[in-house]
N, CA, C and O atoms as CSV, one atom per row, in Angstrom:
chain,resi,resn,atom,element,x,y,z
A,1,UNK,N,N,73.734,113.395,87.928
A,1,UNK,CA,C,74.700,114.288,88.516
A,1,UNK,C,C,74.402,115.750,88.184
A,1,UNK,O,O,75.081,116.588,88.778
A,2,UNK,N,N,73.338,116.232,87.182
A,2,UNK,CA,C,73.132,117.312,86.984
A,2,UNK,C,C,72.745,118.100,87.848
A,2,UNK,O,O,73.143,119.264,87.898
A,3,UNK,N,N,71.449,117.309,89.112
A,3,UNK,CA,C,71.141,117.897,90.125
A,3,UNK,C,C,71.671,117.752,91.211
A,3,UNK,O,O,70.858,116.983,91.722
A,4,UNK,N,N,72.525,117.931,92.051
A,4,UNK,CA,C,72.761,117.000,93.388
A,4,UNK,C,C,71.594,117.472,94.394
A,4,UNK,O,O,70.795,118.402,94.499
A,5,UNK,N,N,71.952,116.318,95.058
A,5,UNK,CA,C,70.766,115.942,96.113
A,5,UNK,C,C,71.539,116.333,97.900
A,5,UNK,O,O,72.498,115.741,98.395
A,6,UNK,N,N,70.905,117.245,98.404
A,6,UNK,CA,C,71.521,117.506,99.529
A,6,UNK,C,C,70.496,116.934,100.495
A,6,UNK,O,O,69.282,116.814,100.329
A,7,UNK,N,N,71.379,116.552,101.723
A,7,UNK,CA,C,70.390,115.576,102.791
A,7,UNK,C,C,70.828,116.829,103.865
A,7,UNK,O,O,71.641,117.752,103.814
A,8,UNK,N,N,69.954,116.402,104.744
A,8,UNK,CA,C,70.348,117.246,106.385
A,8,UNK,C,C,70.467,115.837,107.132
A,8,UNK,O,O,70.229,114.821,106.478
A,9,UNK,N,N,70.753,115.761,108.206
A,9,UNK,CA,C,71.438,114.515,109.088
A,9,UNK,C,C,71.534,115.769,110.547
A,9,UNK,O,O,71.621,116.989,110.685
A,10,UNK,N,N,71.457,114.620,111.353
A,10,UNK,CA,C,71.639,114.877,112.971
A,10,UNK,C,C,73.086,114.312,112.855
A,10,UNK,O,O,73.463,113.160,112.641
A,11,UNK,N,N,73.780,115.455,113.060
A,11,UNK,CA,C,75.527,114.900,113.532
A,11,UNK,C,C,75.439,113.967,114.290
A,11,UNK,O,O,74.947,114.109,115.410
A,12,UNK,N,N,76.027,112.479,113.714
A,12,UNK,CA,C,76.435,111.624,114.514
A,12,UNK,C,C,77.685,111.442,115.723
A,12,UNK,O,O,77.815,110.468,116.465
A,13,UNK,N,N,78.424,112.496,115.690
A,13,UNK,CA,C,79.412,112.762,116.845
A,13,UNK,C,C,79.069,113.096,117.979
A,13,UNK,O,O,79.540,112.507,118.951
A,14,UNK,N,N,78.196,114.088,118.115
A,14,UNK,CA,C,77.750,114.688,119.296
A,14,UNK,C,C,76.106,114.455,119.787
A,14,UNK,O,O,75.313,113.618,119.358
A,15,UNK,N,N,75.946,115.259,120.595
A,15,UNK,CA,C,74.673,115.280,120.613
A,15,UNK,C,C,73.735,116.474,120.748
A,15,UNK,O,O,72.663,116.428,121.352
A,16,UNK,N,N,74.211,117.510,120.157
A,16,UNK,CA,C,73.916,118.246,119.920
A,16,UNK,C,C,72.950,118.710,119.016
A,16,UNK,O,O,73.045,117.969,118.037
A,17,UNK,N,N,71.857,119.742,118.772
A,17,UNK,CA,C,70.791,120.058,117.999
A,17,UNK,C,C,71.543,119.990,116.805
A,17,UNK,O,O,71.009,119.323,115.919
A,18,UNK,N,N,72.671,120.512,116.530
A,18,UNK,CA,C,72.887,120.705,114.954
A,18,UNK,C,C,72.792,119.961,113.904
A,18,UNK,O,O,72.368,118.815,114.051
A,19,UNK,N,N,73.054,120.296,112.981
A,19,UNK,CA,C,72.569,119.459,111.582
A,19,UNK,C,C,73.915,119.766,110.663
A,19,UNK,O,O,74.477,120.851,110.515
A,20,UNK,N,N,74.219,118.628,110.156
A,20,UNK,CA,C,74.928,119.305,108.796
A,20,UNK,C,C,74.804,118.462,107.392
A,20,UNK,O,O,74.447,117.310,107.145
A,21,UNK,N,N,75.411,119.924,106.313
A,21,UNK,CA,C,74.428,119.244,105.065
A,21,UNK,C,C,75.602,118.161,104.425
A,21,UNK,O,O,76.820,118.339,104.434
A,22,UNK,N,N,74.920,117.087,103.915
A,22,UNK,CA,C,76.103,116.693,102.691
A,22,UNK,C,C,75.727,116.531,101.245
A,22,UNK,O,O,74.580,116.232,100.913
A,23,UNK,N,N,76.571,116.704,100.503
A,23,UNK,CA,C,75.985,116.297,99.113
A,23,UNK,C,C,76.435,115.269,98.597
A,23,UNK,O,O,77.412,115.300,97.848
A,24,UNK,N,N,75.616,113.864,99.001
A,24,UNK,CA,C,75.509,112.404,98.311
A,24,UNK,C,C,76.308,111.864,97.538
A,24,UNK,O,O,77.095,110.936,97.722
A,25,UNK,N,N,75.984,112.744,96.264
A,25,UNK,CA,C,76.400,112.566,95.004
A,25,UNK,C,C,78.418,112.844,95.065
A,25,UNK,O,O,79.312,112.019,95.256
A,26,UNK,N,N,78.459,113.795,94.903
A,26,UNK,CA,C,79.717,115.030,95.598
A,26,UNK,C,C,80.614,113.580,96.324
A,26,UNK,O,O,81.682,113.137,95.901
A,27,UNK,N,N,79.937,113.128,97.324
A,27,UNK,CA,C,80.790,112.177,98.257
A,27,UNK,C,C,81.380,110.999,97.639
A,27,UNK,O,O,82.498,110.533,97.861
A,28,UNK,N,N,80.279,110.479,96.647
A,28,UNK,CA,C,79.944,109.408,96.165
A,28,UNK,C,C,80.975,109.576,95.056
A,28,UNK,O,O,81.492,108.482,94.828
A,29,UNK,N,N,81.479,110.575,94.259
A,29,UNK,CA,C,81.926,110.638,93.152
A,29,UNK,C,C,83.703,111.208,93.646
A,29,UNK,O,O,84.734,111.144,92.976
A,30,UNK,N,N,83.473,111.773,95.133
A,30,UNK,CA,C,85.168,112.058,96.093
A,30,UNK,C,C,85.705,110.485,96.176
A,30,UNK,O,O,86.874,110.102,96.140
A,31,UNK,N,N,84.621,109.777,96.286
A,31,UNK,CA,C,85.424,108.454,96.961
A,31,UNK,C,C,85.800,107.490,95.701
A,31,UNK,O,O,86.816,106.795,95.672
A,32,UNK,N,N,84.958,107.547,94.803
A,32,UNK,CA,C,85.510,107.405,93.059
A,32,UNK,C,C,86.692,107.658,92.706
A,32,UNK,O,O,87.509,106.854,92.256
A,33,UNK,N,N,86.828,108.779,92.894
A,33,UNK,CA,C,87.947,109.479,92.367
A,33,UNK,C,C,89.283,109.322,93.377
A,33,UNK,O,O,90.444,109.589,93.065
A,34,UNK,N,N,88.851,108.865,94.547
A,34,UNK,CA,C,90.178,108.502,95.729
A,34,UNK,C,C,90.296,107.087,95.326
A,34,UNK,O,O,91.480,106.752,95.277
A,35,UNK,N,N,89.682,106.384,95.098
A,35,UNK,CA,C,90.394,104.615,94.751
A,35,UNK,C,C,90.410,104.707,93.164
A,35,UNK,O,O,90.734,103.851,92.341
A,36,UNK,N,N,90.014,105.853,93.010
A,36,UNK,CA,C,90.882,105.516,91.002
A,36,UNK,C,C,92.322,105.689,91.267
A,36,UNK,O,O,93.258,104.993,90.873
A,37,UNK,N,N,92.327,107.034,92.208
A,37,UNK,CA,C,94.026,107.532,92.157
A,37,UNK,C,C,94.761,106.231,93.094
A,37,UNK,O,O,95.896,105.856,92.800
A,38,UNK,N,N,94.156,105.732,93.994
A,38,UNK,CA,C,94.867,105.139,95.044
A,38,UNK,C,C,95.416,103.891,94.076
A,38,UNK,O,O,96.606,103.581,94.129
A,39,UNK,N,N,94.312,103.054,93.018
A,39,UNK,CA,C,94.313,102.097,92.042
A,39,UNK,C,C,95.885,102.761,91.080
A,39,UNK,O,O,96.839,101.983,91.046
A,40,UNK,N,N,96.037,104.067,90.409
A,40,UNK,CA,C,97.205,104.021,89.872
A,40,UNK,C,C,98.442,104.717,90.524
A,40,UNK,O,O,99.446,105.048,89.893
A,41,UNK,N,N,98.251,104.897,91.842
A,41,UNK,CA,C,99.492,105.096,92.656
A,41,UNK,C,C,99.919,103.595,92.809
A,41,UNK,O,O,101.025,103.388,92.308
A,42,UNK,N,N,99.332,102.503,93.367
A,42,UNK,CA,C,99.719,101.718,93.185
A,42,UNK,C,C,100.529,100.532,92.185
A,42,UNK,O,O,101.300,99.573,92.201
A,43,UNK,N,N,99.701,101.413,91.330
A,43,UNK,CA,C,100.289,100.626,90.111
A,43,UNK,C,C,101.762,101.140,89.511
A,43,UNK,O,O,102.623,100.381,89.065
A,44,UNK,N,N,101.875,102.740,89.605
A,44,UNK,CA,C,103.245,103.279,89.272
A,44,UNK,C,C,104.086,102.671,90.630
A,44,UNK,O,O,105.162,102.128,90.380
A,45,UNK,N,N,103.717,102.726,91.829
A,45,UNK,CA,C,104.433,102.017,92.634
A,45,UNK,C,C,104.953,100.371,92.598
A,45,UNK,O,O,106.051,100.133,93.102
A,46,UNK,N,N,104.174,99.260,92.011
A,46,UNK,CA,C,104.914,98.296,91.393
A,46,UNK,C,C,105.533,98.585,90.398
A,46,UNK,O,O,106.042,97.573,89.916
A,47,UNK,N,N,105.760,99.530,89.806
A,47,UNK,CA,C,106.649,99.990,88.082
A,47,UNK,C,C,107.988,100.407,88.968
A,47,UNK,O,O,109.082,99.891,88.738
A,48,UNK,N,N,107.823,101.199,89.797
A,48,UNK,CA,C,109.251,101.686,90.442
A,48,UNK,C,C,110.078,100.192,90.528
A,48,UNK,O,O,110.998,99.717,89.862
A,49,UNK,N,N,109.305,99.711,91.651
A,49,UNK,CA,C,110.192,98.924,92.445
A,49,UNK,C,C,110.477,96.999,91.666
A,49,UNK,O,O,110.993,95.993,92.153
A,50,UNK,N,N,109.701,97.346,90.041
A,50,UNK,CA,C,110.546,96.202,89.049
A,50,UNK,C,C,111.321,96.842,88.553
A,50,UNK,O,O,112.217,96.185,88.024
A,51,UNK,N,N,111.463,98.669,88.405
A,51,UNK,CA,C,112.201,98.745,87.442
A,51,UNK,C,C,113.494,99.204,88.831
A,51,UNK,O,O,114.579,99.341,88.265
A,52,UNK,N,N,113.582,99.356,89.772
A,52,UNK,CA,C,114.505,99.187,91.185
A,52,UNK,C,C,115.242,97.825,90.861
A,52,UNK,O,O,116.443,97.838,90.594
A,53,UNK,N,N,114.465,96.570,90.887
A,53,UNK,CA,C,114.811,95.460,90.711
A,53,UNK,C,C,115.884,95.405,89.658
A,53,UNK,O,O,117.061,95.096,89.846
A,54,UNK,N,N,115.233,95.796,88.358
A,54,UNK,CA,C,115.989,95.074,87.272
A,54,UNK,C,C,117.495,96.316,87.053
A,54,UNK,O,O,118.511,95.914,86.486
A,55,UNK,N,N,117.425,97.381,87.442
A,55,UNK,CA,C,118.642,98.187,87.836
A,55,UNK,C,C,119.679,97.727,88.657
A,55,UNK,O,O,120.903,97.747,88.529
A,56,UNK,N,N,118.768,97.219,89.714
A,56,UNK,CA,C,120.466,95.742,90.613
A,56,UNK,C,C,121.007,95.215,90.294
A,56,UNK,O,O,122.224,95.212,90.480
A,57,UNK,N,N,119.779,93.806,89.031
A,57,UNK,CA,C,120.404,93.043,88.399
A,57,UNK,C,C,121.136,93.582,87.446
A,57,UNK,O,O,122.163,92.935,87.238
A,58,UNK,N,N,120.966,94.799,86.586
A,58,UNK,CA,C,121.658,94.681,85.768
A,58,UNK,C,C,123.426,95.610,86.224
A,58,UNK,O,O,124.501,95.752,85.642
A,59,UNK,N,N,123.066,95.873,87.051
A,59,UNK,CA,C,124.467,96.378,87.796
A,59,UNK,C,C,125.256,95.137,88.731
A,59,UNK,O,O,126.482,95.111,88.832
A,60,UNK,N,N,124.713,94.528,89.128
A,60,UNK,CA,C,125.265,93.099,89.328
A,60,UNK,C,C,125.965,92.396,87.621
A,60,UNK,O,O,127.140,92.195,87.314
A,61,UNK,N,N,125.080,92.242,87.053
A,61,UNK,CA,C,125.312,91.775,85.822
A,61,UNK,C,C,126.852,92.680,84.844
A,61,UNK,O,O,127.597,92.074,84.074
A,62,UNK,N,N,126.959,94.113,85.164
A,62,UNK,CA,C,127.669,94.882,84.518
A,62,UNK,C,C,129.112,95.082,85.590
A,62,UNK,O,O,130.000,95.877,85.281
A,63,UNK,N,N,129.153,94.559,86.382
A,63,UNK,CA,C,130.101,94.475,87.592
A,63,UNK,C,C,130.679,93.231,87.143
A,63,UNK,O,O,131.763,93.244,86.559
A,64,UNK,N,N,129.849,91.804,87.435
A,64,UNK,CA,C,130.422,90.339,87.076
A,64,UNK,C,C,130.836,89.987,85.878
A,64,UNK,O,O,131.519,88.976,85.715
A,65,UNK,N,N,130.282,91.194,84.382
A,65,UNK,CA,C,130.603,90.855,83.254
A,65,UNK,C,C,132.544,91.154,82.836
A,65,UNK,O,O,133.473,90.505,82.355
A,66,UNK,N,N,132.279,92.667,83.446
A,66,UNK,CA,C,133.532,93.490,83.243
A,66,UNK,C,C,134.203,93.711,84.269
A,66,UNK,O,O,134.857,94.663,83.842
A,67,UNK,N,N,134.566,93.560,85.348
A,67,UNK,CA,C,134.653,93.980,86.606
A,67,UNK,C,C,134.551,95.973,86.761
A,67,UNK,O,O,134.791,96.679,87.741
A,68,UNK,N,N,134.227,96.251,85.748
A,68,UNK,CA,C,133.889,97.517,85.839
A,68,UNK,C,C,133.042,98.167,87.080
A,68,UNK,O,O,131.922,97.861,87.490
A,69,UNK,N,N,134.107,99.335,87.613
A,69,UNK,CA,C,133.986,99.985,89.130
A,69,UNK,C,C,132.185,100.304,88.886
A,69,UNK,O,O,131.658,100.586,87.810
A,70,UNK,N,N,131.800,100.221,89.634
A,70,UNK,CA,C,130.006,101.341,89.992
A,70,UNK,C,C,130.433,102.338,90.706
A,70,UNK,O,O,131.328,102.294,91.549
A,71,UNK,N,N,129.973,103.005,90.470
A,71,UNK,CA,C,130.323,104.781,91.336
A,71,UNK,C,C,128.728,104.838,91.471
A,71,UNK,O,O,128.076,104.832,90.427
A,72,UNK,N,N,128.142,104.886,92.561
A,72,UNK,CA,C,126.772,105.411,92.925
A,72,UNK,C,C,126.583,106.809,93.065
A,72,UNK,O,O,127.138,107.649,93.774
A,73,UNK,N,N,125.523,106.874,92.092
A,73,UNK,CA,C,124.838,108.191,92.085
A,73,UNK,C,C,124.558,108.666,93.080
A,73,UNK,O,O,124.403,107.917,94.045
A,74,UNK,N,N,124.370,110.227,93.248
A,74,UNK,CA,C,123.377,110.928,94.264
A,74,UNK,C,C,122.272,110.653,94.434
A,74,UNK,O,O,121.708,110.813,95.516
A,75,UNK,N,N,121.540,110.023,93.054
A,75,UNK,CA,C,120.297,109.797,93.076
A,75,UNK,C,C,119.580,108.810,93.709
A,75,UNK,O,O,119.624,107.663,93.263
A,76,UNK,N,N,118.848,109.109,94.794
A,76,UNK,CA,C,117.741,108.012,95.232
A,76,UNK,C,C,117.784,106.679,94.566
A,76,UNK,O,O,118.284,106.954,93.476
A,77,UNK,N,N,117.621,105.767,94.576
A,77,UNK,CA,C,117.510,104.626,93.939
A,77,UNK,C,C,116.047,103.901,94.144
A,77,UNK,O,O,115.316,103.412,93.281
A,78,UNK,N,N,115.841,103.998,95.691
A,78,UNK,CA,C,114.912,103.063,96.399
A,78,UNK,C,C,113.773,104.362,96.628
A,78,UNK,O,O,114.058,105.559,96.643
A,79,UNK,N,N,112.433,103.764,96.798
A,79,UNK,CA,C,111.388,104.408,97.385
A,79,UNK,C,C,111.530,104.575,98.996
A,79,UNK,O,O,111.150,105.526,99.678
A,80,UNK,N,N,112.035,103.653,99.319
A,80,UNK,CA,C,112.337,103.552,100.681
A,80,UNK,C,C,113.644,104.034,101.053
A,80,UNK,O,O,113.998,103.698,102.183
A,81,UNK,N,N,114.376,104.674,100.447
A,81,UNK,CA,C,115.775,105.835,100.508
A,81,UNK,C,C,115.255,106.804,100.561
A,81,UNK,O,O,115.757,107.604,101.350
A,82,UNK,N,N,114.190,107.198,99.899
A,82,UNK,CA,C,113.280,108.493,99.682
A,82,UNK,C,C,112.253,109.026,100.714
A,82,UNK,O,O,111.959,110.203,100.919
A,83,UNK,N,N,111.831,108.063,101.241
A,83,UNK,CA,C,110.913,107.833,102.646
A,83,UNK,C,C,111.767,108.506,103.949
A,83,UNK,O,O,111.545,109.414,104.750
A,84,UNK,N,N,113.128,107.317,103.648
A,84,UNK,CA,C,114.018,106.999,104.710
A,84,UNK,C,C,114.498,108.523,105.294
A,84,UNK,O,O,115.286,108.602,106.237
């Protein structure tokens, strides 16, 4: 990675004389770095939606124990309230 390696290429879109450059390496290490992040977006995204889960149950659970009222927050709850 110390050196990168630049190629020239005939644009595959058109057909035109032009050329454009890429750098291999550069690409190779963009697309690394897009499925590392994509790998722990996903993963904080199953953390939301057990810890979504176990907030129901335990408000189900704190309702059936005590009959104690729930007053819902302003706050978002769902990823998909947030989307929505």
């Amino acid at each position: 990675m110390d050196h990168p390696v630049d190629t020239t290429e005939q644009c595959p879109l058109c057909n035109s004389q032009g050329e454009i450059n890429m750098n291999t390496e550069r690409l190779v290490l963009d697309s690394k770095l897009v499925k590392e992040l994509n790998r722990i977006i996903k993963k904080l995204n199953d953390e939301v939606d057990m810890l979504t889960k176990q907030k129901k149950y335990l408000q189900f659970k704190l309702r059936e124990k005590g009959g104690v009222k729930y007053e819902k927050s302003d706050v978002r709850s769902t990823r998909e309230e947030v989307r929505g």
